[in-house]
N, C-alpha and C positions, 0 to 999 in steps of 0.2 A: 477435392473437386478440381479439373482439370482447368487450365485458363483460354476457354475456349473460343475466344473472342478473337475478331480477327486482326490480321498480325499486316505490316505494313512493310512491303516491298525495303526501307529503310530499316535497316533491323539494328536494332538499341543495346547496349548492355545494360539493363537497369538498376545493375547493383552501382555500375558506376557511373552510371546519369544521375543516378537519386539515391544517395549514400542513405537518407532517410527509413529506405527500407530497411536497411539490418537496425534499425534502432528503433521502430516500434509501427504501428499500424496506424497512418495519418489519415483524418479523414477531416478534414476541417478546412480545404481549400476556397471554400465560401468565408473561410475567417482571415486567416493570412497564412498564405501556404509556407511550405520549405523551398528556397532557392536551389533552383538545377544546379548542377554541379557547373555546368558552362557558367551560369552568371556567375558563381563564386570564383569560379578562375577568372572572371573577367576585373574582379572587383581587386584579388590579389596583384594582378599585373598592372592594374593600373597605380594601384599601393608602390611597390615596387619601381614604377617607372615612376614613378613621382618623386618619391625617395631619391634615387640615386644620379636622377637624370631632369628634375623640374618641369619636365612636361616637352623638353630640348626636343627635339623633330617627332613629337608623339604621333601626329597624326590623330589628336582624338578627336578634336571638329567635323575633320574629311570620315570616321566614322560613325558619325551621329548620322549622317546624312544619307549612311548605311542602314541604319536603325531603322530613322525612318519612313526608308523605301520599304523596310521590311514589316513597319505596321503597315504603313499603306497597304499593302502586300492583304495582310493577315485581315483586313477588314472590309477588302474589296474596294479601297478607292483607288480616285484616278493616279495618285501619286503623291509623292512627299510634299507638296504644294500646298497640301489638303491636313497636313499633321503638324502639330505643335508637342511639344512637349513641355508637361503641367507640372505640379508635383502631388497634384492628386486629383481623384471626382471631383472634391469639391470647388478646387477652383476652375476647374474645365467649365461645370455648370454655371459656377456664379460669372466665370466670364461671359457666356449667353446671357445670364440675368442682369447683369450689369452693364452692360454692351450695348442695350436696343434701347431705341429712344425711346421710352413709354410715356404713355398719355393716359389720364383719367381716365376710369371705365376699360382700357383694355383687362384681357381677361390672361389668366393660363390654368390649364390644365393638368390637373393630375390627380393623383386615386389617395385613400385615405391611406394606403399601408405604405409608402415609401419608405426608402431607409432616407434619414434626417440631409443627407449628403443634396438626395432631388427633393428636399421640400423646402428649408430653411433659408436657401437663396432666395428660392419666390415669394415664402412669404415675407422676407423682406421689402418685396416690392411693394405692399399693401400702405405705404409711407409714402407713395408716389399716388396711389387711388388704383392701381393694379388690383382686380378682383383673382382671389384662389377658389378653383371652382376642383371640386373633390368627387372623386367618383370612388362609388363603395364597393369593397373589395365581396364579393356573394361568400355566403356561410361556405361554400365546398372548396374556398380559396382561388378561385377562378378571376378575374378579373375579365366580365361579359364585352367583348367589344363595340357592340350596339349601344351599350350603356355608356362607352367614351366619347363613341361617332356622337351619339345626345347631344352631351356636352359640348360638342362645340360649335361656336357663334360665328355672324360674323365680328365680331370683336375678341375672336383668341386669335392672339401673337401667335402664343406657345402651346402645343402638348407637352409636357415632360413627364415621361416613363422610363421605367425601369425594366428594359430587359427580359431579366429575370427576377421576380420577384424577392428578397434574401429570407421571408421567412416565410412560405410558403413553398418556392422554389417553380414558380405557375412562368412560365417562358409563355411571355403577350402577344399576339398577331398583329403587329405593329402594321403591315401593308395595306389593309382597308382603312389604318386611320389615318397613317401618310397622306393617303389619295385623297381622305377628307378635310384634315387641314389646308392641304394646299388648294384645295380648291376653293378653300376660307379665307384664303389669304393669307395663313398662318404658315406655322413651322414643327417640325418633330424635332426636338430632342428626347436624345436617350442616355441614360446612364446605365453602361454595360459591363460596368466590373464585377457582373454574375454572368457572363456569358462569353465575352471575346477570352480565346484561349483554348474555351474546351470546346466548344460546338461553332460549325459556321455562323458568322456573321456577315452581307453582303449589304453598308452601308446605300448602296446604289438599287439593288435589290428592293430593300426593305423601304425604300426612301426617306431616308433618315438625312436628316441636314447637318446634326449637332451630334457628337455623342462622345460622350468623355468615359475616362476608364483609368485605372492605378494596376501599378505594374505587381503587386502585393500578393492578389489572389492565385487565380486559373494561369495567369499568366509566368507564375514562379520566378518575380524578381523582387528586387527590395520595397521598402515601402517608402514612400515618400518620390516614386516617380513613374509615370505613368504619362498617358497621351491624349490629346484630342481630337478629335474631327470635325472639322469648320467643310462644307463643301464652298467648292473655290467661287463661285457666284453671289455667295451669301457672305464671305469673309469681311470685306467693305462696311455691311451692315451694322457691322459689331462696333465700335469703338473700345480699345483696350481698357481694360480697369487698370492696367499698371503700365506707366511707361518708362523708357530707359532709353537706353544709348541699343541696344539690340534689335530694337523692334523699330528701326526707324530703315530708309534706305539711305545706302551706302555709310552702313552702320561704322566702316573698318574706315573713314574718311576720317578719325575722332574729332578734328578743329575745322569741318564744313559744315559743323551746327544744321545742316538740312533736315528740317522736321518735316518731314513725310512721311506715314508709318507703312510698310511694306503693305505690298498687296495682296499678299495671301495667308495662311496659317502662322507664316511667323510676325504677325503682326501684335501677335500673342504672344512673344517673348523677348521679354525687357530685357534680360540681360543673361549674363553669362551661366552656362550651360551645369547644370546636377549631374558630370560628366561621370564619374564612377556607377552611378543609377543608371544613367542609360548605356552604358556599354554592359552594365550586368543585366536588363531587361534585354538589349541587344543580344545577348549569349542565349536567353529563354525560349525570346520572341523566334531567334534560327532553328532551335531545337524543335517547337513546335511545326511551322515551317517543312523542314524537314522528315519530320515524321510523318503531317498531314493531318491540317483539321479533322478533314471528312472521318480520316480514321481515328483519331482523338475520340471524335463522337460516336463511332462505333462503341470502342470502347467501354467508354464512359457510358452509354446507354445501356450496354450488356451488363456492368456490373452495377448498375441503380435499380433496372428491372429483377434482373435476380437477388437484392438487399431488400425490394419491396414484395417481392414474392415470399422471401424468407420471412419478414414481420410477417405479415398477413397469416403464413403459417403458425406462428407462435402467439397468434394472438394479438398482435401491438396495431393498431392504426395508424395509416397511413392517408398524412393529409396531404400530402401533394399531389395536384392533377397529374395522372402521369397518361394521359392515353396518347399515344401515336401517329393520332390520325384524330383529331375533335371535330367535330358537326360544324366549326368552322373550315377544317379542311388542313388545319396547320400540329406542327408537333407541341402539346403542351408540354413535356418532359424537359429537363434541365439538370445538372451536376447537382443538384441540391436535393436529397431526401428529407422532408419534414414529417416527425411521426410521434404518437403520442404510447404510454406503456398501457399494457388492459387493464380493464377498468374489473372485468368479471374475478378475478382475484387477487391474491394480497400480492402484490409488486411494488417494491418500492418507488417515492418519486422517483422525476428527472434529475432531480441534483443529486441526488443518492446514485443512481443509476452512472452516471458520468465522471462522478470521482473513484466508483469500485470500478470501473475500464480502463481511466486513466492508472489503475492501482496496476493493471493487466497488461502495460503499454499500449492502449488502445486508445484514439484521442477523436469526440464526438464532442458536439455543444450544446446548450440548449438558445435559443431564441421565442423569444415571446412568450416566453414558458413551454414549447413544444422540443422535441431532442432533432438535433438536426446532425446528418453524417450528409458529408461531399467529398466523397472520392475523386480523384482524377485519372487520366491514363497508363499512368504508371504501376499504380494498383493493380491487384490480382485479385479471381475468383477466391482463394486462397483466404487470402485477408479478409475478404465480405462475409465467408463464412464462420472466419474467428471471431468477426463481432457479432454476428447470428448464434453461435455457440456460447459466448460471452454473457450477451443480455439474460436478463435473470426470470 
């Protein structure tokens, strides 16, 4: 079958964007992807210049600051003002969690199905008198937004959601509930390391305040470094959970002891920089960039439509909302196919199923006991239908 998805004025070599291809059919980008070949040259050269030269006029600071304009860039904010770099979801989130002054009886929100990254900071809170208020995920994997607007009081801080869902793959309508919090006097955060990457994200858009993410996934860089978004109004609000000599102003003064902690996102980072991480997310983050969300998500939409077309054909269920256009009006679909094998004849389980593919060079998961493939743009029609051929 032809790759008939459309193609972006930026035209790629993909054998050698993504060496990955000649070595097997990766579908697990919701797990921890393979590094673009940019970040890997990024990671080499810094190896290298570190080696032989100690960092002597590297200029790796002056290109962090490259990086990131260039999330800013990729998530619709105003600017690098706005971005901190984490070293992963979960400290992006527990910096929110940690950060607000809470009081008895405040509340936050969020659904029973998170992945533990957005749930475990909060319920942390519950040692403070923080109430965790859960909204249930409906049998068709859907996460109703009526049923979040419910939930909230005037005593929620917080919403915190996720995106996109990681085992269902249900991408949420987060703008009726923005407009509901804030008008609560509350906040959105999001945890979007199922989402930034492969399909737009418009933090301004969406009214998102908070929303953290690891460079791991969709985003095709190492793991252990990734970014946040604090909006610049709200930054103040937080109090740092870690402080240092970085996150102060006029951090490079080192014996003017001036504790003042900076005024905007980097008030969020204590100290010295995960420099090899972010120069190899830097290489990703341009890649994508470059190419163009908009059409990332073409992509990516054409070959997840056509892998659920194909189950459906053979039999196998497909849990993931995937309509285009929902009765709310928004795209439920996302990089994530969640699907289970037929029930009407003898097929073996998901664990059976996933180690004889991996036998095939073909690499899918399972989550929650359901089989889950996420391809990304770099993928082919091609590929989607050797794991359509594949499956038993």
């Amino acid at each position: 079958m032809a790759d008939d998805v459309t193609t972006s004025p930026v035209e790629l070599d993909w054998q050698a964007e993504f060496p990955i291809l000649d070595e097997m059919v990766f579908f697990n980008h919701a797990g921890v992807g393979p590094l673009s070949r940019r970040a890997a040259d990024a990671l080499r050269h810094f190896a290298a210049q570190g080696e032989r030269q100690a960092y002597f006029n590297s200029g790796w600071y002056r290109r962090c600051s490259q990086v990131k304009q260039a999330a800013a860039e990729l998530i619709g904010s105003q600017g690098k003002h706005e971005i901190a770099f984490i070293a992963n979801t979960s400290t992006g989130i527990s910096t929110v969690a940690k950060g607000i002054d809470w009081h008895e009886g405040d509340q936050v929100v969020i659904t029973n199905v998170e992945y533990p990254a957005n749930r475990y900071p909060w319920e942390d809170l519950k040692r403070f008198g923080v109430e965790l208020i859960e909204v249930e995920q409906l049998p068709d994997g859907r996460i109703d937004t009526e049923d979040v607007i419910e939930a909230i009081t005037d005593r929620t801080r917080i919403v915190s959601l996720s995106h996109v869902q990681f085992a269902s793959g249900y991408r949420l309508n987060l703008k009726p509930i923005s407009d509901v919090v804030h008008q609560a006097g509350g906040h959105l955060c999001v945890d979007a390391i199922q989402s930034v990457g492969v399909m737009p994200v418009d933090v301004d858009a969406l009214g998102i305040d908070f929303l953290a993410c690891d460079g791991h996934k969709w985003l095709l860089g190492p793991e252990g470094c990734g970014f946040m978004y604090v909006r610049e109004n709200l930054a103040q609000l937080l109090h740092p959970n870690v402080v240092g000599w970085m996150n102060m102003i006029d951090a490079d003064d080192y014996g003017s002891y001036r504790f003042e902690f900076q005024p905007d996102a980097r008030r969020f980072e204590p100290g010295s920089y995960n420099l090899p991480g972010i120069h190899a997310l830097g290489g990703s983050i341009d890649l994508l960039l470059g190419y163009g969300v908009d059409r990332i998500w073409q992509r990516v939409a054409s070959l997840t439509d056509r892998l659920c077309d194909g189950l459906a054909e053979n039999g196998y269920c497909v849990f993931s909302p995937r309509r285009s256009r929902s009765s709310e009006g928004h795209d439920e679909r996302s990089g994530i196919v969640i699907f289970d094998p037929p029930t009407d004849r003898d097929v073996p389980p998901a664990q059976q199923i996933v180690a004889a593919l991996e036998k095939q060079d073909i690499v899918i998961v399972i989550r929650e006991g359901r089989l889950r493939a996420s391809p990304h743009f770099y993928n082919t029609a091609e590929q989607v239908e050797r794991l359509l051929a594949a499956l038993p």
